[in-house]
Every structure is written in C-alpha cells, then in structure tokens.
N, CA, C and O atoms as a GROMACS GRO file, in nm:
protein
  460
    1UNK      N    1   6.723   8.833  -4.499
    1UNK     CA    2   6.640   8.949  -4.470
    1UNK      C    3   6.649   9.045  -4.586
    1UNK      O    4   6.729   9.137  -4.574
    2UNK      N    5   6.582   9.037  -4.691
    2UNK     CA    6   6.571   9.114  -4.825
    2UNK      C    7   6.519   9.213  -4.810
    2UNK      O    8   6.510   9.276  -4.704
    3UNK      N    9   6.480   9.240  -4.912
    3UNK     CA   10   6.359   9.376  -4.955
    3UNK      C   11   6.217   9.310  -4.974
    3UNK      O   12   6.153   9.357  -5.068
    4UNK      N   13   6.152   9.206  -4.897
    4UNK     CA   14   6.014   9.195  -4.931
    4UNK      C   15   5.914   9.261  -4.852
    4UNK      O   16   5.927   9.292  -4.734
    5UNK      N   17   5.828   9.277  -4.915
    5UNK     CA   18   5.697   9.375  -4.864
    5UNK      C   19   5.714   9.513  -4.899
    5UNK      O   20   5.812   9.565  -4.954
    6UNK      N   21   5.597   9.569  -4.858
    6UNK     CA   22   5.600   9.728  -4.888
    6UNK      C   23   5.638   9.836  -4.809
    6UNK      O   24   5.600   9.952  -4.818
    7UNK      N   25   5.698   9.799  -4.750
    7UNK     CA   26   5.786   9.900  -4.635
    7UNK      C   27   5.960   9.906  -4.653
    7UNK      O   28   6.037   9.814  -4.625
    8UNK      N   29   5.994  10.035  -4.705
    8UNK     CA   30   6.100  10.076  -4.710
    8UNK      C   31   6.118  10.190  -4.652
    8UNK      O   32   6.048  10.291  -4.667
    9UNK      N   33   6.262  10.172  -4.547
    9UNK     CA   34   6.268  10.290  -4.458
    9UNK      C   35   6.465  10.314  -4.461
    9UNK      O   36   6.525  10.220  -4.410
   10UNK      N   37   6.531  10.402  -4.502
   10UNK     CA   38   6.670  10.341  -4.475
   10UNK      C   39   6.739  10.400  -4.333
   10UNK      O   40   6.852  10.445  -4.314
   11UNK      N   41   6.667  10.389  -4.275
   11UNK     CA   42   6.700  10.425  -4.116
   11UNK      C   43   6.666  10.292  -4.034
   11UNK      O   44   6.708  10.264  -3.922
   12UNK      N   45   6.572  10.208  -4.123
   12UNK     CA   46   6.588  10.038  -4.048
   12UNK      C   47   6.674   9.935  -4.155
   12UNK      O   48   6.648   9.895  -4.268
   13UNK      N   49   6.816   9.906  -4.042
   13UNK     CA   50   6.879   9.825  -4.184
   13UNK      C   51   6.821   9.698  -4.183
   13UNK      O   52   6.743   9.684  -4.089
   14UNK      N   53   6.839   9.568  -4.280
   14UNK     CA   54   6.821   9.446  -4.224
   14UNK      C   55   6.949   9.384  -4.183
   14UNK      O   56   6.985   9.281  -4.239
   15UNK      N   57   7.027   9.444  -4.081
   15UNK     CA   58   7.110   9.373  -4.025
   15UNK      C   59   7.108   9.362  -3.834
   15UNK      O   60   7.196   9.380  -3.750
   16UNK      N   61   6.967   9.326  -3.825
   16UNK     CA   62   6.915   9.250  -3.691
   16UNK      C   63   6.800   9.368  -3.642
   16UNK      O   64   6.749   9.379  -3.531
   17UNK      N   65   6.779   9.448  -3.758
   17UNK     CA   66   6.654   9.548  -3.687
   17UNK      C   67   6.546   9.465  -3.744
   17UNK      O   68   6.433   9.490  -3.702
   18UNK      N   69   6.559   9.369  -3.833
   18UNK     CA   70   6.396   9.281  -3.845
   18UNK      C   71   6.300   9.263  -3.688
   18UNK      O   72   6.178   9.253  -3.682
   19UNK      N   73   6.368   9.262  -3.606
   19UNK     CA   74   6.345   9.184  -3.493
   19UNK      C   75   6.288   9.317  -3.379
   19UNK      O   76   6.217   9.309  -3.279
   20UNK      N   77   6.356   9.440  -3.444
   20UNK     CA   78   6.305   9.553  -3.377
   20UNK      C   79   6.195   9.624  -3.435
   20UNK      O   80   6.136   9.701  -3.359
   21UNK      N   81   6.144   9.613  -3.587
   21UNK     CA   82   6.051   9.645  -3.607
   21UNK      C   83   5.919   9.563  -3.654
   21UNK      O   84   5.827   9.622  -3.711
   22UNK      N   85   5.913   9.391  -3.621
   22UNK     CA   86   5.817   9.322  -3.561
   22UNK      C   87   5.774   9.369  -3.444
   22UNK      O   88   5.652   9.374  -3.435
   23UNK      N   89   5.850   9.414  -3.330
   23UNK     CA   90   5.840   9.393  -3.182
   23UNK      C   91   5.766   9.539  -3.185
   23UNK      O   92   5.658   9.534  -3.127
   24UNK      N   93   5.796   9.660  -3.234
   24UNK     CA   94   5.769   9.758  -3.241
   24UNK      C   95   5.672   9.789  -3.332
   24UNK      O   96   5.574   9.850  -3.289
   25UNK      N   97   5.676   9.764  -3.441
   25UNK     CA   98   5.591   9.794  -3.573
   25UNK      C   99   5.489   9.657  -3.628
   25UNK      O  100   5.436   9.651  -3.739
   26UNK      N  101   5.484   9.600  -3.568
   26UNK     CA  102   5.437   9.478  -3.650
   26UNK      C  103   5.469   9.426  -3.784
   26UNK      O  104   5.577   9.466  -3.826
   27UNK      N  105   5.416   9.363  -3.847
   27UNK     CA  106   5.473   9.320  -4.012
   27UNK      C  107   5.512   9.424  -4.105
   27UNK      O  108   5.476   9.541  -4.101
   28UNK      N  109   5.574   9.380  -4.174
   28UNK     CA  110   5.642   9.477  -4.302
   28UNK      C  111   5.521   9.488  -4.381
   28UNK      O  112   5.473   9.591  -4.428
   29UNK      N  113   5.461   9.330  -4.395
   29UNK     CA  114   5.370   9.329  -4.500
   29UNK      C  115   5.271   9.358  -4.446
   29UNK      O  116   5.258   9.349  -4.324
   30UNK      N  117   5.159   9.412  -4.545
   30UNK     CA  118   5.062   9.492  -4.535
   30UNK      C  119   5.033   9.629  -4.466
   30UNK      O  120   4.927   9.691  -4.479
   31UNK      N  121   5.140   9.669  -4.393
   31UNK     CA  122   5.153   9.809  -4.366
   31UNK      C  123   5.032   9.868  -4.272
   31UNK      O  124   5.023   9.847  -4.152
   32UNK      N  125   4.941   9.946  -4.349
   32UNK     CA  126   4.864  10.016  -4.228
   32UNK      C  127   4.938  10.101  -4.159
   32UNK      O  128   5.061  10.100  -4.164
   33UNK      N  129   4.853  10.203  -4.072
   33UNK     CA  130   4.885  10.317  -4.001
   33UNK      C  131   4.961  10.243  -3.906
   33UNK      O  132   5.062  10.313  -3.891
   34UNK      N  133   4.974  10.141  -3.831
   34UNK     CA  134   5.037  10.052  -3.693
   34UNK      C  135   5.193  10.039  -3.772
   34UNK      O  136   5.299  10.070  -3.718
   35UNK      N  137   5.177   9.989  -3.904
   35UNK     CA  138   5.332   9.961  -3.962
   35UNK      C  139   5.397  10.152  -3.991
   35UNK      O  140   5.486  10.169  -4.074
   36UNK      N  141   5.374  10.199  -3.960
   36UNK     CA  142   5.414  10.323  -4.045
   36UNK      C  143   5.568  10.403  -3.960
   36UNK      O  144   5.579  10.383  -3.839
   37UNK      N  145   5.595  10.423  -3.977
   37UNK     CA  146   5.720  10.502  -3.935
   37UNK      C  147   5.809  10.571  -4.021
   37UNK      O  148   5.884  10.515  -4.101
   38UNK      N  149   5.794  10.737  -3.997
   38UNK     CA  150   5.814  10.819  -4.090
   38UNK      C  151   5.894  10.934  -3.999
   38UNK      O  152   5.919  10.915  -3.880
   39UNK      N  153   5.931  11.059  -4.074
   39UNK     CA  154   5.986  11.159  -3.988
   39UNK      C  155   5.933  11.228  -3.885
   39UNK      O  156   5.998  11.302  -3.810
   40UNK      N  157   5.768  11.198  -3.877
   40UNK     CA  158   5.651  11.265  -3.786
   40UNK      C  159   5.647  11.127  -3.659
   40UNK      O  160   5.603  11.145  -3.545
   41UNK      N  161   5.674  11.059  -3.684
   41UNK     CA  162   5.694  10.956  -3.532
   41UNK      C  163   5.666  10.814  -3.589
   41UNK      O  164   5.684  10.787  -3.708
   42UNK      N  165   5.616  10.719  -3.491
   42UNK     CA  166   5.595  10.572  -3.466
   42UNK      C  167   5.462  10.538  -3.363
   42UNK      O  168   5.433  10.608  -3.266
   43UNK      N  169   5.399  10.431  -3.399
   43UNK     CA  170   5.340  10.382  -3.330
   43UNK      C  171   5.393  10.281  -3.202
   43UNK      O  172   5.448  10.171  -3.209
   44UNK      N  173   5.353  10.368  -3.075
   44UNK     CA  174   5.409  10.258  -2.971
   44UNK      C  175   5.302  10.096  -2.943
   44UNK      O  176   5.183  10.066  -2.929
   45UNK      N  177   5.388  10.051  -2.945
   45UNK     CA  178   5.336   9.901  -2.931
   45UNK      C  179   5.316   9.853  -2.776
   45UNK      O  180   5.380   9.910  -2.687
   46UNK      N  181   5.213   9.729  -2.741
   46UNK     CA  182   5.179   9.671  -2.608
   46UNK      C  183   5.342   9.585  -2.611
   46UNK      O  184   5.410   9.530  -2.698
   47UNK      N  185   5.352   9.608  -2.478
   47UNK     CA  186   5.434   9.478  -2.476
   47UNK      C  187   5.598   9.539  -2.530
   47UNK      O  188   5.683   9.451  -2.541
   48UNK      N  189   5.638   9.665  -2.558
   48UNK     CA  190   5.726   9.740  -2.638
   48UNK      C  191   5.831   9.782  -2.461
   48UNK      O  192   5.794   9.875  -2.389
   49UNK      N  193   5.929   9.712  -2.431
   49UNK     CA  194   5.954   9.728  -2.294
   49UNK      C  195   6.042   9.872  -2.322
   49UNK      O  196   6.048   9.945  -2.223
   50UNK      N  197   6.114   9.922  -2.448
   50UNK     CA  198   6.138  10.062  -2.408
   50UNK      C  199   6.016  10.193  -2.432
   50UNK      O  200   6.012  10.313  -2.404
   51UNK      N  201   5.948  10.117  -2.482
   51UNK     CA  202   5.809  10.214  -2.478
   51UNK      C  203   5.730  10.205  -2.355
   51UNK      O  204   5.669  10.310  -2.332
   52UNK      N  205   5.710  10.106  -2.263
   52UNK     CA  206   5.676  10.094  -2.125
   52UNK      C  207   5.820  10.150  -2.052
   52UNK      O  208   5.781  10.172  -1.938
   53UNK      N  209   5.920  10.175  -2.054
   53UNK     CA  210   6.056  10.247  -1.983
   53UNK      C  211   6.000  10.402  -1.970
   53UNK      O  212   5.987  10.473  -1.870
   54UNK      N  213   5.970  10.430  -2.127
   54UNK     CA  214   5.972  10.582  -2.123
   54UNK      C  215   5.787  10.613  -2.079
   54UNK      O  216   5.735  10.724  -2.090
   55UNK      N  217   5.717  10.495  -2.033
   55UNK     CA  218   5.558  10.542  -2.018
   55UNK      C  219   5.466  10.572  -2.102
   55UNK      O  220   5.361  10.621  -2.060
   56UNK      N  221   5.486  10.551  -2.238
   56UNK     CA  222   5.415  10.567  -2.364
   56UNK      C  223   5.328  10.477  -2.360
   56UNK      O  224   5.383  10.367  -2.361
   57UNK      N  225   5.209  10.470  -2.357
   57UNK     CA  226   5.071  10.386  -2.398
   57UNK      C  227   5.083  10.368  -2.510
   57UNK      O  228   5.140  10.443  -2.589
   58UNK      N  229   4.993  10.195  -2.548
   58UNK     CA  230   5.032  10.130  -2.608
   58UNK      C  231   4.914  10.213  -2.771
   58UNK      O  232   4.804  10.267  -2.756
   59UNK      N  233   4.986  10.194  -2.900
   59UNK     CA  234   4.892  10.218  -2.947
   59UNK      C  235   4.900  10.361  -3.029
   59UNK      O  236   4.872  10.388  -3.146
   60UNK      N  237   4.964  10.462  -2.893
   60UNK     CA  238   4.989  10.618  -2.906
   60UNK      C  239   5.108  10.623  -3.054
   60UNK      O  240   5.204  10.548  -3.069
   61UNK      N  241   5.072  10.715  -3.132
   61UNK     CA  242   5.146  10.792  -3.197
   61UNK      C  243   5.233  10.883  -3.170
   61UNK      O  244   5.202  11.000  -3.149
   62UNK      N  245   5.394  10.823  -3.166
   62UNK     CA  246   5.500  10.924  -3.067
   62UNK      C  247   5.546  10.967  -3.190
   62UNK      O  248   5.553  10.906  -3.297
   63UNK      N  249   5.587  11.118  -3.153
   63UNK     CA  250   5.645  11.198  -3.281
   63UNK      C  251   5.811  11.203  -3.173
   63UNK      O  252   5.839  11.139  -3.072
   64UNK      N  253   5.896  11.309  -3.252
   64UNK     CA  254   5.976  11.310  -3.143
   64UNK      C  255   5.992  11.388  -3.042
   64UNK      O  256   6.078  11.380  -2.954
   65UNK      N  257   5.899  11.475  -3.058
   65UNK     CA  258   5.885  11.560  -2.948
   65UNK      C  259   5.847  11.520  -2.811
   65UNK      O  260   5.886  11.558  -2.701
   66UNK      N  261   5.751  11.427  -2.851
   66UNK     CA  262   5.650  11.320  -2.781
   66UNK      C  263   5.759  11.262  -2.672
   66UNK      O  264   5.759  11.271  -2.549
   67UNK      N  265   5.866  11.192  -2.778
   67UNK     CA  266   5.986  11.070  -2.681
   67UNK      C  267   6.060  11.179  -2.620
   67UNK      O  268   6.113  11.144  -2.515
   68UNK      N  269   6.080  11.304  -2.654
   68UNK     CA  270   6.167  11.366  -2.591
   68UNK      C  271   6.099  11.440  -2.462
   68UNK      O  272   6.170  11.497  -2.379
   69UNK      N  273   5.928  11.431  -2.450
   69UNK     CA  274   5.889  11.478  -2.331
   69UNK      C  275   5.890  11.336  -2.260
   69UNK      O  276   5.902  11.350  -2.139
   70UNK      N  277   5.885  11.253  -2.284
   70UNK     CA  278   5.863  11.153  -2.220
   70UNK      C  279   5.979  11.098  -2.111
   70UNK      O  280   5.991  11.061  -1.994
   71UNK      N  281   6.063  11.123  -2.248
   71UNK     CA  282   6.204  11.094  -2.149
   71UNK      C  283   6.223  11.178  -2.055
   71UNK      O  284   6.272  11.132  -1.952
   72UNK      N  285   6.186  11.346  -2.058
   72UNK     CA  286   6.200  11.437  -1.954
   72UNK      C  287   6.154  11.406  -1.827
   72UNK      O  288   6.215  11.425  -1.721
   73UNK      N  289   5.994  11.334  -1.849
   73UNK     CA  290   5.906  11.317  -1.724
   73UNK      C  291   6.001  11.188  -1.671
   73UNK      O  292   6.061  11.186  -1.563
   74UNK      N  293   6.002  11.113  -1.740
   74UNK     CA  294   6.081  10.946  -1.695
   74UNK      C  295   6.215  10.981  -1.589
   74UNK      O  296   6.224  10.949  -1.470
   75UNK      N  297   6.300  11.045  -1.662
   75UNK     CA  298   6.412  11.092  -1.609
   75UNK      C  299   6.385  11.154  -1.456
   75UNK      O  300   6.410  11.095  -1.350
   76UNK      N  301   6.312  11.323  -1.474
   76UNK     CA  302   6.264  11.350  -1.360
   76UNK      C  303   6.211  11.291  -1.249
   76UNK      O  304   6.223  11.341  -1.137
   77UNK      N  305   6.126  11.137  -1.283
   77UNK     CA  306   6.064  11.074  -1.182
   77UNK      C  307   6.132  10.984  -1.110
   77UNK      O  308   6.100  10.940  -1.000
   78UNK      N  309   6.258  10.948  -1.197
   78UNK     CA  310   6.328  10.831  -1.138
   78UNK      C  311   6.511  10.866  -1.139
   78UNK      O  312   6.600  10.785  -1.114
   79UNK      N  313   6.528  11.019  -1.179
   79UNK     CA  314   6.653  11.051  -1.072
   79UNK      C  315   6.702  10.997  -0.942
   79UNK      O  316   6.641  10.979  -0.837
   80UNK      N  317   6.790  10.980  -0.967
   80UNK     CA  318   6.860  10.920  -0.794
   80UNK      C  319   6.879  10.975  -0.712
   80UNK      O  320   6.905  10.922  -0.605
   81UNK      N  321   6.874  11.130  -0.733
   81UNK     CA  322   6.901  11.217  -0.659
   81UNK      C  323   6.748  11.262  -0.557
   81UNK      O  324   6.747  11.311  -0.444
   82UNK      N  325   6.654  11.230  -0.628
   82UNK     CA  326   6.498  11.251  -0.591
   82UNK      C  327   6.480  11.121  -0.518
   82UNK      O  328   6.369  11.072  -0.537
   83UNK      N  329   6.564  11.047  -0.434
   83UNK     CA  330   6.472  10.916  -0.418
   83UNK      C  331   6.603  10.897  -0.228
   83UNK      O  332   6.709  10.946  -0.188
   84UNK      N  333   6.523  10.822  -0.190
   84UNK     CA  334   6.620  10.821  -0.018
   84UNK      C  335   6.734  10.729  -0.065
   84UNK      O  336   6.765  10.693  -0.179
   85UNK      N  337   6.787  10.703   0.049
   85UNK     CA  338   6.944  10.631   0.013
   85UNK      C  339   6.877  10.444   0.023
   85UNK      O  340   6.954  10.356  -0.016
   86UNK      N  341   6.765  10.412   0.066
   86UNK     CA  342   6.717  10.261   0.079
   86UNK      C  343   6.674  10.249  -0.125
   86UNK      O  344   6.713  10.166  -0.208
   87UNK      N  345   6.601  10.348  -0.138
   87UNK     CA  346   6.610  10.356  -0.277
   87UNK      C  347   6.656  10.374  -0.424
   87UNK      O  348   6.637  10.321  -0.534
   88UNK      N  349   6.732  10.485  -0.363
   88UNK     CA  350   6.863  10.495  -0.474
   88UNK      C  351   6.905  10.446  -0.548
   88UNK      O  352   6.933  10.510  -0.650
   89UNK      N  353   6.944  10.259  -0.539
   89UNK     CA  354   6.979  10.188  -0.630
   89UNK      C  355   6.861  10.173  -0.745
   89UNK      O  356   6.881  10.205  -0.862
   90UNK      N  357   6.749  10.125  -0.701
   90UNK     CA  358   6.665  10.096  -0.776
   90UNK      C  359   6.626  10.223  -0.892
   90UNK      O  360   6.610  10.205  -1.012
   91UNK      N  361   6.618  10.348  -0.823
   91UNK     CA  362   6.601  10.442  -0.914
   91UNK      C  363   6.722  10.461  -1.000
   91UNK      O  364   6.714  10.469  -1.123
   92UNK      N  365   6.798  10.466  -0.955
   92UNK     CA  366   6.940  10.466  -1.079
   92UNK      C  367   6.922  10.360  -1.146
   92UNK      O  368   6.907  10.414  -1.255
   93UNK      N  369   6.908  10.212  -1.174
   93UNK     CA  370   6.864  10.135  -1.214
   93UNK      C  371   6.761  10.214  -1.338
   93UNK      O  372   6.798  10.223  -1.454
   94UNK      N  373   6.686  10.244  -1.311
   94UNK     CA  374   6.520  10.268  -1.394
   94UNK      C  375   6.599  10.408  -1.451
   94UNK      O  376   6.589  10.422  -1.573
   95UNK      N  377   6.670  10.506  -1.385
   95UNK     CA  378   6.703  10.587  -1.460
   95UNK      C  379   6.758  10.621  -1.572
   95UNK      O  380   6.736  10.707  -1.658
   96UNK      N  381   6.884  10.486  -1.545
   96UNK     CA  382   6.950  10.436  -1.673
   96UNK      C  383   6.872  10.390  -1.798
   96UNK      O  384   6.884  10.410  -1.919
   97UNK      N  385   6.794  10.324  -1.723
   97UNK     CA  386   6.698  10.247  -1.794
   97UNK      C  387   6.642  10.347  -1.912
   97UNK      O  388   6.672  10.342  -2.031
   98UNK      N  389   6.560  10.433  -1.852
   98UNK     CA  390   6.500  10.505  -1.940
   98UNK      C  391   6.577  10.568  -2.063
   98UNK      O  392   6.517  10.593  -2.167
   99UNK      N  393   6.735  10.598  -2.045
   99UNK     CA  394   6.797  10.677  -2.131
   99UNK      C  395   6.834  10.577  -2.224
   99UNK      O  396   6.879  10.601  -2.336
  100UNK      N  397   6.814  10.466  -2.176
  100UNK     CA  398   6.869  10.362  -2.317
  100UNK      C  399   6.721  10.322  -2.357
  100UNK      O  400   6.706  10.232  -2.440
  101UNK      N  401   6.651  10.363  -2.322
  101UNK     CA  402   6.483  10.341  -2.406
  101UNK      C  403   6.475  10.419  -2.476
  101UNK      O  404   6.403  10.402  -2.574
  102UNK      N  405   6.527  10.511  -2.461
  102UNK     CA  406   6.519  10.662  -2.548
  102UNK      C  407   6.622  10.666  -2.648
  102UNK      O  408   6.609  10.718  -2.758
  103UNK      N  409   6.732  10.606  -2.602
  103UNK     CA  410   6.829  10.599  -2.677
  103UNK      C  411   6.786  10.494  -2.851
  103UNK      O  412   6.809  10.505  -2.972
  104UNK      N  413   6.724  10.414  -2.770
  104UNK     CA  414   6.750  10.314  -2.866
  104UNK      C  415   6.595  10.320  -2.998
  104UNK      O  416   6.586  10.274  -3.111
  105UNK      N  417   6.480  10.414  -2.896
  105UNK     CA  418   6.359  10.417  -2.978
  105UNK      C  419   6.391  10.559  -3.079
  105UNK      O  420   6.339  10.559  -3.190
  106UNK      N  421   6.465  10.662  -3.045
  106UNK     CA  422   6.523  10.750  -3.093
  106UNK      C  423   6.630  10.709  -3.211
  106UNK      O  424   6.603  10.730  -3.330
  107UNK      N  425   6.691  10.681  -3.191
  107UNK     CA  426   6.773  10.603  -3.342
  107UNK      C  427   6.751  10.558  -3.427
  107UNK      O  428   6.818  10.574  -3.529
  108UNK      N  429   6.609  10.456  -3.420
  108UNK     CA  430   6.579  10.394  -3.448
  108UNK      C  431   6.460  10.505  -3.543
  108UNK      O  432   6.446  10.504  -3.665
  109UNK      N  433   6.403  10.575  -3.467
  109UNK     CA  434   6.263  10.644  -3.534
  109UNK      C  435   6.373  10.745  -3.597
  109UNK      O  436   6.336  10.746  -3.715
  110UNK      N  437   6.488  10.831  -3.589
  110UNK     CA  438   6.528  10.913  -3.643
  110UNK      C  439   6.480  11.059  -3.566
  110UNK      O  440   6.480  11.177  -3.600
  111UNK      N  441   6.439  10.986  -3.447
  111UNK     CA  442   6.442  11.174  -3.353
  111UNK      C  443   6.543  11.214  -3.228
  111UNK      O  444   6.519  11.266  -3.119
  112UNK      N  445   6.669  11.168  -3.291
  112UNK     CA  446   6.772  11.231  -3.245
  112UNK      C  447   6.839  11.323  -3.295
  112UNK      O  448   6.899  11.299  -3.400
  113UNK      N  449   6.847  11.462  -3.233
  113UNK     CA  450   6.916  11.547  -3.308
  113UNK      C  451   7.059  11.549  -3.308
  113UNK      O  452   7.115  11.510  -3.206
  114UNK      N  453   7.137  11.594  -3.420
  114UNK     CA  454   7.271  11.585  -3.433
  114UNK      C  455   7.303  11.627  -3.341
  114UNK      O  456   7.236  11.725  -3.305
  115UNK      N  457   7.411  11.586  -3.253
  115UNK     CA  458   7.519  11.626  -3.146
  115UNK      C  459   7.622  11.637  -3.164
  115UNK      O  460   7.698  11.668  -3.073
   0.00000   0.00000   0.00000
C-alpha cells in the first residue's frame, strides 16, 4: 500500500485504512469531489454502515459539525433511557452503535476535537 495516485492525506495511514477509504471515499485514483476529504468534511457514501448509524444520506457532504449534529440526533433517538424496558436492549445496542460510528468517521475525517 504505497503512495500511488493523487490523493495524499496524513490523517489516512496505509496501515489498513486502504479499506476505509474505498468503502467511504471511493478510489484514490482520479479523485473528484466524491474522493475528497479535507478539514471542511467528507463525502458520505451508499452502503457506508457508520454513515447509515449516524443517518447521513448517501452522497451528503458532512463537515464536522454536520457528524457532530448527527450524532446528537442519533444518540437522542436511541438512548436507553427514552425507550420501555421490552426495548431497552435493542436501543442500547444502536446507541452504542452510533458512538462508535462517530467515533470511528470522526478520526478518521479529523473532526474530533482535542480532549
């Protein structure tokens, strides 16, 4: 996993993010607005299961403000605390869910703020 094509980013290493920014970004090569990922956001992709976690349509240009409302609404909707006790599991389930969608599209795009 070298340096080929025209996309250089050093917030994607090639040590197994090839595989996260096919799935997310499409090809290195040839670029286009779909390949782009910069400090202003990412293009969410079809088929992107932490971009369907946090409810982002496919396609949309997420900045990080964007993932960080998203995660707000996600979170809010699928608290465990908001849901009856037959449900509960499942929403804690999806709740988790969402924070490691966020977690992991956030790291990855560079819109996590220092903690």
């Amino acid at each position: 996993m070298g340096g080929g094509g025209g996309f250089a980013d050093s917030r994607l290493r090639d040590d197994g993010d090839e595989a996260f920014f096919r799935a997310y970004f499409g090809s290195r090569e040839g670029g286009g607005d779909r390949a782009r990922v910069d400090a202003n956001g990412f293009y969410a992709r079809a088929g992107c299961e932490h971009c369907e976690a946090l409810g982002l349509k496919s396609s949309e240009f997420v900045t990080p403000e964007a993932l960080k409302t998203a995660l707000r609404e996600q979170a809010l909707k699928w608290h465990p605390d908001r849901h009856d006790d037959e449900k509960k599991p499942i929403a804690e389930a999806r709740f988790k869910r969402v924070y490691d969608a966020y977690e992991y599209l956030a790291e990855r795009a560079g819109a996590r703020s220092s903690e």
